[in-house]
N, C-alpha and C positions, 0 to 999 in steps of 0.2 A: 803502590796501589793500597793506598794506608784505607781510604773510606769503606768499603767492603770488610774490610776487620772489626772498622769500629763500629759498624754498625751492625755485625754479627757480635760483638762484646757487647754492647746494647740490649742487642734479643737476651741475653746469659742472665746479666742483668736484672734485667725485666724476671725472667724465668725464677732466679735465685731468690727473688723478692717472693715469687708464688711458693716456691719447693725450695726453701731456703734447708733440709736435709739433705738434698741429693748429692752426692760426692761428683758423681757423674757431670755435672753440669758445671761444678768450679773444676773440672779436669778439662773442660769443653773451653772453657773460657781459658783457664791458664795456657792453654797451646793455642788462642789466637791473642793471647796478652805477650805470649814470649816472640809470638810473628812478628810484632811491632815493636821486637825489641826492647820491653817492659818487663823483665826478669823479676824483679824483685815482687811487682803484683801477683806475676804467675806462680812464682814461688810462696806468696801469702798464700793463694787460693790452692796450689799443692798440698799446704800442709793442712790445711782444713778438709780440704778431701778427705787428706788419710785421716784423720782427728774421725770422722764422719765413716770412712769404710778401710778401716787399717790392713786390708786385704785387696785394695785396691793397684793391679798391677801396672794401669797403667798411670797412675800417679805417681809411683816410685818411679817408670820406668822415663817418663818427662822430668821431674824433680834430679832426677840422673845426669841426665845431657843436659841440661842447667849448668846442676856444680858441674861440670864437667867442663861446658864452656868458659863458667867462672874460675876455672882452675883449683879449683876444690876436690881435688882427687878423691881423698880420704871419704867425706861426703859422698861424692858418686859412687864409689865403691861400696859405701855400703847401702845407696839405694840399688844400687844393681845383682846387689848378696840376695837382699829383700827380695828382690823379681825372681831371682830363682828358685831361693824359699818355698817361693807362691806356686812356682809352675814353667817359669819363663826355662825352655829348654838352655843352657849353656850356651849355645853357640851360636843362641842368635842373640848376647849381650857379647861375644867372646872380642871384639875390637872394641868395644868402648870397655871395657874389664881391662885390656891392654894399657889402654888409652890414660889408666890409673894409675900406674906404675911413676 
């Protein structure tokens, strides 16, 4: 059910054109760009997030399960360090923390 993504990546879009500072809204996009199986875009819009709000946890905590997917352990790891940095309690990353090893 691809067309309902793209065309909420559409509205983000549109959005980002208006509020082209909002971290928030390439975090919005990046988790329906990685829906569709588009990593590497949502992984562009990831890092512009953080670029944009470097305290942004749920940017690390998607940019994570990315590498993570991508077998990028080292990477995920240390965006999942970052989450907890921030606040993110331990042991709701503590299976993808494993999942590093």
């Amino acid at each position: 059910d691809v067309a309902p993504s793209r065309g909420l990546g559409d509205v983000y879009k549109r959005q980002l054109v208006e509020f082209p500072e909002d971290a928030v809204l390439y975090v919005a996009r990046a988790d329906v760009e990685r829906d569709m199986k588009h990593d590497d875009l949502a992984l562009v819009d990831l890092d512009e997030a953080i670029r944009l709000a470097p305290d942004s946890i749920d940017a690390y905590l998607l940019r994570g399960d990315i590498y993570l997917d991508q077998k990028k352990k080292s990477l995920a790891k240390a965006d999942f360090e970052k989450a907890i940095s921030l606040g993110v309690p331990p042991a709701d990353v503590h299976e993808q923390m494993q999942q590093c090893k």
